[in-house]
C-alpha positions as CSV (number, residue, x, y, z in Angstrom):
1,X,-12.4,-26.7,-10.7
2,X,-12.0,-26.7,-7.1
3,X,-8.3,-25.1,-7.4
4,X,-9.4,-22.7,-9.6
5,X,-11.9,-22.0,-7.1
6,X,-9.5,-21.7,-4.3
7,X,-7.3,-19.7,-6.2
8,X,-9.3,-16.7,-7.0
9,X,-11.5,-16.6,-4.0
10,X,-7.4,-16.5,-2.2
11,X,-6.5,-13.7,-5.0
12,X,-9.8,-11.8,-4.3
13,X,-9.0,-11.8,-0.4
14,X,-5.6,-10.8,-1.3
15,X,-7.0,-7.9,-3.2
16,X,-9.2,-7.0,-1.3
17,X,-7.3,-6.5,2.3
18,X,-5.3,-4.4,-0.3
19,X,-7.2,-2.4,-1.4
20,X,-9.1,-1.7,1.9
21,X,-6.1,-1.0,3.8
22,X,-6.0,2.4,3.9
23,X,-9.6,2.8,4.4
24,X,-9.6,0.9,6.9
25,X,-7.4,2.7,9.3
26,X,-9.0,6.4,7.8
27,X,-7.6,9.8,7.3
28,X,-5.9,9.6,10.6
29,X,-2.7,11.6,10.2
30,X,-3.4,13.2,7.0
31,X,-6.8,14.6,8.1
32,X,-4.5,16.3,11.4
33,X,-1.9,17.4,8.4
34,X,-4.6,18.8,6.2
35,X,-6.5,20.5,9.1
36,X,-3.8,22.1,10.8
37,X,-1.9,23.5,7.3
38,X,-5.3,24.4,5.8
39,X,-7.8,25.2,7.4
40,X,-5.0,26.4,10.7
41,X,-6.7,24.1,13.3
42,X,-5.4,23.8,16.7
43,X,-4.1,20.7,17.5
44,X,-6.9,20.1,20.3
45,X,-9.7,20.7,17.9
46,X,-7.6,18.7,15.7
47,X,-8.3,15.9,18.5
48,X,-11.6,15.9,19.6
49,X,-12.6,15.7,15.5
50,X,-10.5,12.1,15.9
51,X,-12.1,11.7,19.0
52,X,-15.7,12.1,17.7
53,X,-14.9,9.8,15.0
54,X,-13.8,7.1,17.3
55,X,-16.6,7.8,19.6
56,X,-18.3,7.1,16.4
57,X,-17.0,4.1,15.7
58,X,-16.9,2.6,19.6
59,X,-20.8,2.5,19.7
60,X,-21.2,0.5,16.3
61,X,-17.9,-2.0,16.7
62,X,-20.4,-4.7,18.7
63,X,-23.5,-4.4,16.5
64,X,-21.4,-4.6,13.8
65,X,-19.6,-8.1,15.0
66,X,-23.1,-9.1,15.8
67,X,-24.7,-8.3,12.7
68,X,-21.9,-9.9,10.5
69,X,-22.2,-13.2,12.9
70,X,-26.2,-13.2,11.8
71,X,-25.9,-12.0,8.1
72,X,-25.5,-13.9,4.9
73,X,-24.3,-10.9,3.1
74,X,-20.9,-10.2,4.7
75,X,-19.7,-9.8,1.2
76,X,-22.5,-6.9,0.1
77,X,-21.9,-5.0,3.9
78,X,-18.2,-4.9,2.9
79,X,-19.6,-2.9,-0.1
80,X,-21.9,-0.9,1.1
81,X,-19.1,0.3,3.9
82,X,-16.8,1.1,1.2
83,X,-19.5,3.2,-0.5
84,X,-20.0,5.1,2.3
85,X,-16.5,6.0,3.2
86,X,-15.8,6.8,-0.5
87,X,-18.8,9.7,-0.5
88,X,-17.2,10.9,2.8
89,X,-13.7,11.3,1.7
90,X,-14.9,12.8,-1.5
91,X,-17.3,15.7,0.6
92,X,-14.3,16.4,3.1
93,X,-12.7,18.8,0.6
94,X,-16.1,21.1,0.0
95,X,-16.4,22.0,3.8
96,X,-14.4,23.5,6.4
97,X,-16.7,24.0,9.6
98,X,-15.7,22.0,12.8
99,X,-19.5,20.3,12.7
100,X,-19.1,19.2,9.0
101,X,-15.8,18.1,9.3
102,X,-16.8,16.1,12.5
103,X,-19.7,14.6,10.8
104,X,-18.2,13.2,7.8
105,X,-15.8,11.5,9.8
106,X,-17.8,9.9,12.2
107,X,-19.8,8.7,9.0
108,X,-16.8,7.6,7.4
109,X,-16.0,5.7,11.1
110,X,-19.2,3.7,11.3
111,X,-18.9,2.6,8.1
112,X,-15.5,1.4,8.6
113,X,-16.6,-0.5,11.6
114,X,-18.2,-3.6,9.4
115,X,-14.6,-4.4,8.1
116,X,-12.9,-5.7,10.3
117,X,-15.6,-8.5,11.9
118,X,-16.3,-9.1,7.8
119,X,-13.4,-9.9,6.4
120,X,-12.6,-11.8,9.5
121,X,-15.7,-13.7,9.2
122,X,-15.1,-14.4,5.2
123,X,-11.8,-15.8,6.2
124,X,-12.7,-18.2,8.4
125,X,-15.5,-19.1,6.6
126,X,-13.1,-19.9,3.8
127,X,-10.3,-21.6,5.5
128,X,-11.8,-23.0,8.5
129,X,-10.3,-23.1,12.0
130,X,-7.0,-25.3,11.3
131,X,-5.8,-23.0,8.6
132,X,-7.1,-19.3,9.6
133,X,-3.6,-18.2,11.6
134,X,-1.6,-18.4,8.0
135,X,-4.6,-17.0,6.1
136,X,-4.6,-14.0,8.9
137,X,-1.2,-13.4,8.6
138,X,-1.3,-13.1,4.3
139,X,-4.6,-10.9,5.2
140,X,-2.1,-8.4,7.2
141,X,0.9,-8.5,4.5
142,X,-1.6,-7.6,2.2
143,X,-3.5,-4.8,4.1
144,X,0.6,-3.7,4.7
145,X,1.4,-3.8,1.7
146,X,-1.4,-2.1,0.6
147,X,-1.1,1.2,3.1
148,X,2.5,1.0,1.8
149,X,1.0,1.6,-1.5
150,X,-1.0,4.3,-0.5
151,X,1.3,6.3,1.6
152,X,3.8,6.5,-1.2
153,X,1.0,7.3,-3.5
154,X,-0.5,10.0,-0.9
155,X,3.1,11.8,-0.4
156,X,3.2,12.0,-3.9
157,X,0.4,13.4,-4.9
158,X,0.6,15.7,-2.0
159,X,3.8,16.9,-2.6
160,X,2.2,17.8,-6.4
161,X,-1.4,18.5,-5.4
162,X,-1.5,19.6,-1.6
163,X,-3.0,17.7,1.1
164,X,-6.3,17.5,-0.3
165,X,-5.3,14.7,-3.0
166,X,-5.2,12.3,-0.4
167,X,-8.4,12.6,0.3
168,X,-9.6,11.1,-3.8
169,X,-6.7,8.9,-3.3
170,X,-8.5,7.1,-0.3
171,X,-11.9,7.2,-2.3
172,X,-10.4,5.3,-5.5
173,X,-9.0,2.4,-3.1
174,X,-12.5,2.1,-1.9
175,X,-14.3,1.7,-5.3
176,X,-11.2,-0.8,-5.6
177,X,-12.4,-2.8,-3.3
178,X,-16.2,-3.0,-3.9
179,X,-15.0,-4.7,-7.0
180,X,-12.2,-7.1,-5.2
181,X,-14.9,-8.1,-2.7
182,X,-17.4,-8.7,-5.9
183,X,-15.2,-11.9,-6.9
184,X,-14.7,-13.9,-3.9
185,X,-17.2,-16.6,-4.2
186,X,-20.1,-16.5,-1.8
187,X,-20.7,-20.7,-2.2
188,X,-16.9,-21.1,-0.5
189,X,-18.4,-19.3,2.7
190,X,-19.6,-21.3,5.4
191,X,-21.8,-18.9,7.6
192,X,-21.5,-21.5,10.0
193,X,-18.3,-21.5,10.6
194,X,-17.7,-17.8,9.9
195,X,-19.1,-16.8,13.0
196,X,-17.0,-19.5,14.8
197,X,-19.0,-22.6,15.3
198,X,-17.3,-26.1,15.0
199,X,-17.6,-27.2,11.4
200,X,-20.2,-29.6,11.4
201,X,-21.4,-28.4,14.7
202,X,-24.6,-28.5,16.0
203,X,-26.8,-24.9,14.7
204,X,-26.3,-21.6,16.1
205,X,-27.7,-21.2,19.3
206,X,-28.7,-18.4,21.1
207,X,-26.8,-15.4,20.2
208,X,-25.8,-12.4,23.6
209,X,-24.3,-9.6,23.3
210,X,-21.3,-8.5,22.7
211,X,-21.1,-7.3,26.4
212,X,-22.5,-11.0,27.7
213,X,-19.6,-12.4,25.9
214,X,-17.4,-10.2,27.5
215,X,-18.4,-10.4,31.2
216,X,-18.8,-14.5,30.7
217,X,-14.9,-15.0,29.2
218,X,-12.6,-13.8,32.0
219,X,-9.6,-14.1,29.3
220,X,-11.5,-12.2,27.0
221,X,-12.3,-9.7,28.9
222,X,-8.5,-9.3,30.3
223,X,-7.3,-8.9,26.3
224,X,-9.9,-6.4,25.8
225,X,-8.5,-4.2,28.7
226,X,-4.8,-4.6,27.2
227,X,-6.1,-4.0,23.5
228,X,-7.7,-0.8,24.5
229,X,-4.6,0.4,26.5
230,X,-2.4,-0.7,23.8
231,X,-4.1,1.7,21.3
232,X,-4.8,4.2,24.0
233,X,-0.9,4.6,23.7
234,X,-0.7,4.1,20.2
235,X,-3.5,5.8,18.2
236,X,-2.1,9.3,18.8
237,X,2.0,8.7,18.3
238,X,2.2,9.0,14.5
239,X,-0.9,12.3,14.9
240,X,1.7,13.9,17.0
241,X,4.5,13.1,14.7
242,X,2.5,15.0,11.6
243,X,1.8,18.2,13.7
244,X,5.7,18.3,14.6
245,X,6.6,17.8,11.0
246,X,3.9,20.3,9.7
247,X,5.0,22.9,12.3
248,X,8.7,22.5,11.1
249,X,7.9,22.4,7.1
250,X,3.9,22.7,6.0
251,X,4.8,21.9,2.6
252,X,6.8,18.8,3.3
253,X,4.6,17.4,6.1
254,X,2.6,15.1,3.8
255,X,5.3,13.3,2.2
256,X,7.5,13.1,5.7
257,X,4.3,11.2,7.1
258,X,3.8,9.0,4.1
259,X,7.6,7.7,4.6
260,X,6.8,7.3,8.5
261,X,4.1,5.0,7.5
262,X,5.8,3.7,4.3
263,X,8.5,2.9,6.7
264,X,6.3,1.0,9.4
265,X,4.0,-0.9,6.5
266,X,7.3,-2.2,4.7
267,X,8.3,-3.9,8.3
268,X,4.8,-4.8,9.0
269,X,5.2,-6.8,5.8
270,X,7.1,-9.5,6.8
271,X,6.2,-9.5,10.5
272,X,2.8,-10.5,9.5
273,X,3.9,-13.1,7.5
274,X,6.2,-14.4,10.4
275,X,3.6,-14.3,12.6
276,X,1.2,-15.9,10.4
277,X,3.6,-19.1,9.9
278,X,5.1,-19.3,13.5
279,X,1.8,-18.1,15.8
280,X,0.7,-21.6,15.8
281,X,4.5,-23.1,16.6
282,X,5.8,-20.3,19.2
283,X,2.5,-19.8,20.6
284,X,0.5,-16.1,20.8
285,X,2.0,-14.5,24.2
286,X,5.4,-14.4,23.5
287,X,4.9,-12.6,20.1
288,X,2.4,-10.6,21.8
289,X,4.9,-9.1,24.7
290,X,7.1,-8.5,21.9
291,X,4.6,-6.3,20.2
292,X,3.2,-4.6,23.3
293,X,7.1,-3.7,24.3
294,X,8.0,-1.9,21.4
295,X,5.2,0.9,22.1
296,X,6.8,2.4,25.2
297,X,10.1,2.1,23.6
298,X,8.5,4.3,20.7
299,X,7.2,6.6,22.6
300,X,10.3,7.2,24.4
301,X,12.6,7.3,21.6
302,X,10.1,10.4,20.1
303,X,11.3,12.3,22.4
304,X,15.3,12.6,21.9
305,X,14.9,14.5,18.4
306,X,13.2,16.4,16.3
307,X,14.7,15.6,13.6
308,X,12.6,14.5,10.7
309,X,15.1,11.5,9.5
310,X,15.1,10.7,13.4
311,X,11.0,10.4,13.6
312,X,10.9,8.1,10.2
313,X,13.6,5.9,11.2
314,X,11.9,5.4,15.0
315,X,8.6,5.2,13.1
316,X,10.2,2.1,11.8
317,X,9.5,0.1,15.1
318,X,5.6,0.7,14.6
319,X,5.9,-1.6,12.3
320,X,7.2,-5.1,14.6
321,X,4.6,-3.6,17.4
322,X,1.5,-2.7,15.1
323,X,2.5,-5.9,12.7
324,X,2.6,-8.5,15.6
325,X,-0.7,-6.8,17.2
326,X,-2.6,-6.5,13.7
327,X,-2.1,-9.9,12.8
328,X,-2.6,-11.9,16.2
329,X,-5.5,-10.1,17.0
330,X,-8.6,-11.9,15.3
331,X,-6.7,-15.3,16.0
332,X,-6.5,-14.9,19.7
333,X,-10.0,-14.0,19.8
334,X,-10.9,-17.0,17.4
335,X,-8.7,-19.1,20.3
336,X,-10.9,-17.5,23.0
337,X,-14.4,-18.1,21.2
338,X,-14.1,-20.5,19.1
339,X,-16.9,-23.3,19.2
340,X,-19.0,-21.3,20.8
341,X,-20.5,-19.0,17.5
342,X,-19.9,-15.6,18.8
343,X,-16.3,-15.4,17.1
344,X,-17.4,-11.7,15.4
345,X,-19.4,-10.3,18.2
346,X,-16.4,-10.9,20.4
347,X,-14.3,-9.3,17.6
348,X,-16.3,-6.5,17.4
349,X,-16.7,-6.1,21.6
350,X,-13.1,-6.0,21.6
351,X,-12.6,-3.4,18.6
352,X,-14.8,-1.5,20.9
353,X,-12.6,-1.8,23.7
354,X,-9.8,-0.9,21.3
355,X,-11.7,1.7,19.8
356,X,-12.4,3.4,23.0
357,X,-8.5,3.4,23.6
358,X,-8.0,5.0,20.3
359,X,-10.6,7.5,20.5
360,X,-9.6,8.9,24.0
361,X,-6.0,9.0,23.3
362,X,-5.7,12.0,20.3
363,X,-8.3,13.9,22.7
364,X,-6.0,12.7,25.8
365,X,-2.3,13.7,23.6
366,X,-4.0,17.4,22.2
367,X,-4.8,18.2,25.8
368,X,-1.3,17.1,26.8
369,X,0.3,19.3,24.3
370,X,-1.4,21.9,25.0
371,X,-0.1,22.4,28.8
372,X,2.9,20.9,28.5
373,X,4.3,20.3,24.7
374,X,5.1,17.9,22.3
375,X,7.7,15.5,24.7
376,X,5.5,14.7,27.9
377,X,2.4,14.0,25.4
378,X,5.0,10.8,24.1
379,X,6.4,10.4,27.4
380,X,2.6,10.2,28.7
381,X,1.4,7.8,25.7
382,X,4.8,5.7,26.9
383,X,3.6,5.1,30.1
384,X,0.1,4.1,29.0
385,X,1.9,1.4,26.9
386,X,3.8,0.4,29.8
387,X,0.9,-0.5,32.5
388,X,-0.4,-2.4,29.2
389,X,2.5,-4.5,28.6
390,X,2.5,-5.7,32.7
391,X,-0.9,-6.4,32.6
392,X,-0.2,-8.7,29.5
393,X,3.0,-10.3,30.8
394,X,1.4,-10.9,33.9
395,X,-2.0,-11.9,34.1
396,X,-3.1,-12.7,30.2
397,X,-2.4,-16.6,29.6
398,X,-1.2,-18.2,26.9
399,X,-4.2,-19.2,24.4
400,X,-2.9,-21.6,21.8
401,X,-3.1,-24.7,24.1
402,X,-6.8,-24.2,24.2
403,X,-7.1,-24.7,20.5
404,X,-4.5,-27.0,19.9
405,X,-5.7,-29.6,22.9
406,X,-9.0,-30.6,21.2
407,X,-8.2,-29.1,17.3
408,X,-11.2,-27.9,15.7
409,X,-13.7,-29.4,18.1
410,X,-13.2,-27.3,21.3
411,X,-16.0,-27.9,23.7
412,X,-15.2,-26.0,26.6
413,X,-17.3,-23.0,27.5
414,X,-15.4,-19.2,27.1
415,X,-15.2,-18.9,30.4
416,X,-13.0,-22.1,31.3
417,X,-9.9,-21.4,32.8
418,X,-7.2,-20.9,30.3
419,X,-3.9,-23.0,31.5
C-alpha cells in the first residue's frame, strides 16, 4: 500500500511540475512578441509592463515562503494560484491599454509567487532531507520537459492561430495542474519537515521574517546577492532575442522563440537530472560556477549574428546555465536553513532577491536599446553576469559539508561559518 502510495504521490509531483512549468515562468517572451507585433509597443513600454509584473511579484515572494512555511494547505494554494493565473491569461486577449495589460500581469505574477516555496515545501515534506537533491533534480526535468512541451505546442499554434493562442495554451496547462496537484496525498506531507525542521525535531519555534533570516545567515545573504545578479543578466536575454526576431519576420517570431526555448528546455533536461544525482557527490559550488559562467558567455555570443539559426543554437547554452541554477537552487538554500524551520521563507527572501534582478533587468535592457541598440544591451546584461560569477567564485563557500557533517540533524545556527 505504501508503494502504491509512493508511487502516485511521485507521478502526481511529476505531473504536476509539468504541467506548471510554463506558468510558472509566465508570458515572458511571448507577451513582448505579442505586444510589439499586435498591439506595436515599443520595446521600453514593452519593459516596464515586465518590470511591473516583477515588481509585482518581488513584494509577495517572502510572504509567500512565509505563508507556505505556516500553512497546511500548500496543496489548495497551489490551486488557487493556478486559478488565478488561468483567468489572467484568458482576459489578456480582450484588452489592449498599457494599465490593463500591466494589471493582469502583475496579477498573474503574485499568483505565481506561491509556486515555487510550495512545491518546494511538498517535496521535502515528501522525501525528507536525505533524499530532496534527486527529488529536486526530477522536479526540474519535469518542469523542462514540460516548457519543452509548451514551446512546441505555443509555436505551433502561433504559427496557425497568431500570437494570441499562446495565451489559452498557458491557461489549459494551469487547469492541468489544479488537477495533478488534486492527487498527491496530503497524509504523505510532513508540515514539519516541509518548512525544514529536523524530522522528529523539537516544534516550530518562533517564525522572523524573511528579511531576519536574511541579515542573521551571512551565506545566505551572499547567494541572495549572486541570485539576483544572475537573473539581473538573464531575465532579459531571450526578451531581446524575440524583439530581434519579430523585427526581422513578425510572422515567424513566435515559432523562432519557441525553438529558442525548445532548444534550452531539451538541454535543461538532462542537466537537471545530472545535477540531481551528482549535487550531493561533486558538491554545489562547482556546478554552480559552471552555471553562472555560461551567462556572460551568452550574452556575448548574442552579439556576433543576427542570424536566426545563430540565436537558437546560442540559446542552446541557457539551457546548462538556467538547468544547473534551476535545480540547485532550493537545495542550497535547504543546505543553508535546514534545521532551523524557515526553509520556505528563505526560499521566498531569496526569489525576492532574484525577482528584483529579473524585474530591473527588461526595464534596464529596453532603456539600453533604446540609446544604444540591440548589441551593448547583451554586452551590458554580459557584464552583469560577470561581477556575479566573481562574487560566487570568490566569496560564496561551498555548502554541502554543512549538511553532510551531521546528516539530517544539523544543529548549528544559519549564521555559523560555512567551511
Amino acid at each position: 500500500m505504501a508503494t502504491h502510495l509512493d508511487r502516485r504521490n511521485n507521478l502526481s509531483l511529476d505531473s504536476l511540475n509539468f504541467f506548471l512549468a510554463d506558468v510558472r515562468d509566465g508570458l515572458g517572451p511571448y507577451l513582448a512578441i505579442y505586444l510589439l507585433a499586435v498591439h506595436h509597443w515599443d520595446p521600453a513600454s514593452i519593459g516596464v509592463v515586465m518590470t511591473l509584473a516583477g515588481i509585482a511579484a518581488l513584494i509577495t515572494q517572502t510572504p509567500a515562503g512565509a505563508l507556505v512555511d505556516n500553512t497546511r494547505y500548500k496543496r489548495a494554494m497551489i490551486a488557487i494560484a493556478a486559478l488565478l493565473v488561468t483567468g489572467s491569461c484568458l482576459l489578456l486577449p480582450f484588452v489592449s491599454s498599457f494599465s490593463l495589460v500591466a494589471l493582469t500581469q502583475a496579477l498573474s505574477a503574485v499568483a505565481a509567487s506561491v509556486f515555487a516555496p510550495a512545491i518546494s515545501a511538498i517535496t521535502l515534506g515528501i522525501t525528507g532531507p536525505r533524499a530532496f537533491t534527486r527529488r529536486t533534480g526530477r522536479n526540474e526535468t519535469f518542469n523542462h520537459a514540460g516548457n519543452a512541451c509548451a514551446a512546441l505546442l505555443a509555436g505551433l499554434f502561433a504559427y496557425l492561430f497568431g500570437p494570441v493562442a499562446v495565451f489559452y495554451l498557458m491557461a489549459v496547462m494551469a487547469l492541468a495542474s489544479v488537477i495533478a496537484i488534486a492527487f498527491v496525498s496530503p497524509k504523505a506531507i510532513d508540515h514539519d519537515v516541509a518548512r525544514g525542521l529536523d524530522p522528529g525535531g523539537a516544534g516550530h519555534g518562533t517564525q522572523p521574517s524573511g528579511l531576519a533570516v536574511l541579515l542573521t545567515n551571512q551565506p545566505l545573504l551572499l547567494f541572495a546577492v549572486c541570485c539576483a545578479l544572475f537573473h539581473l543578466a538573464n531575465a532579459a536575454m531571450l526578451p531581446l532575442v524575440s524583439q530581434k526576431l519579430a523585427q526581422a519576420n513578425l510572422h515567424m517570431a513566435t515559432p523562432l522563440t519557441s525553438a529558442c526555448i525548445v532548444a534550452a528546455q531539451l538541454v535543461m533536461v538532462p542537466v537537471a537530472l545530472l545535477v540531481g544525482a551528482k549535487a550531493d557527490v561533486w558538491g554545489r559550488k562547482p556546478l554552480l560556477l559552471v552555471g553562472f559562467l555560461i551567462l556572460p558567455l551568452r550574452g556575448v555570443l548574442y552579439t556576433f549574428s543576427d542570424d536566426p539559426y545563430w540565436l537558437v543554437a546560442v540559446q542552446l547554452l541557457d539551457g546548462v546555465g538556467a538547468g544547473i541554477f534551476g535545480a540547485l537552487f532550493p537545495v542550497v538554500v535547504k543546505d543553508l536553513t535546514l534545521g532551523t524551520g524557515h526553509f520556505n521563507v528563505s526560499l521566498g527572501a531569496l526569489s525576492t532577491a532574484f525577482g528584483l534582478g529579473a524585474a530591473l533587468s527588461n526595464g534596464l535592457a529596453g532603456l539600453v536599446v533604446e540609446a544604444a541598440g540591440y548589441s551593448a544591451a547583451f554586452l551590458t546584461l554580459a557584464a552583469v553576469a560577470a561581477v556575479a560569477l566573481v562574487l560566487l567564485w570568490i566569496a560564496f563557500p561551498e555548502t554541502l559539508q554543512r549538511s553532510a557533517e551531521s546528516g539530517t540533524h544539523r544543529s548549528e545556527l544559519p549564521s555559523a561559518t560555512v567551511p
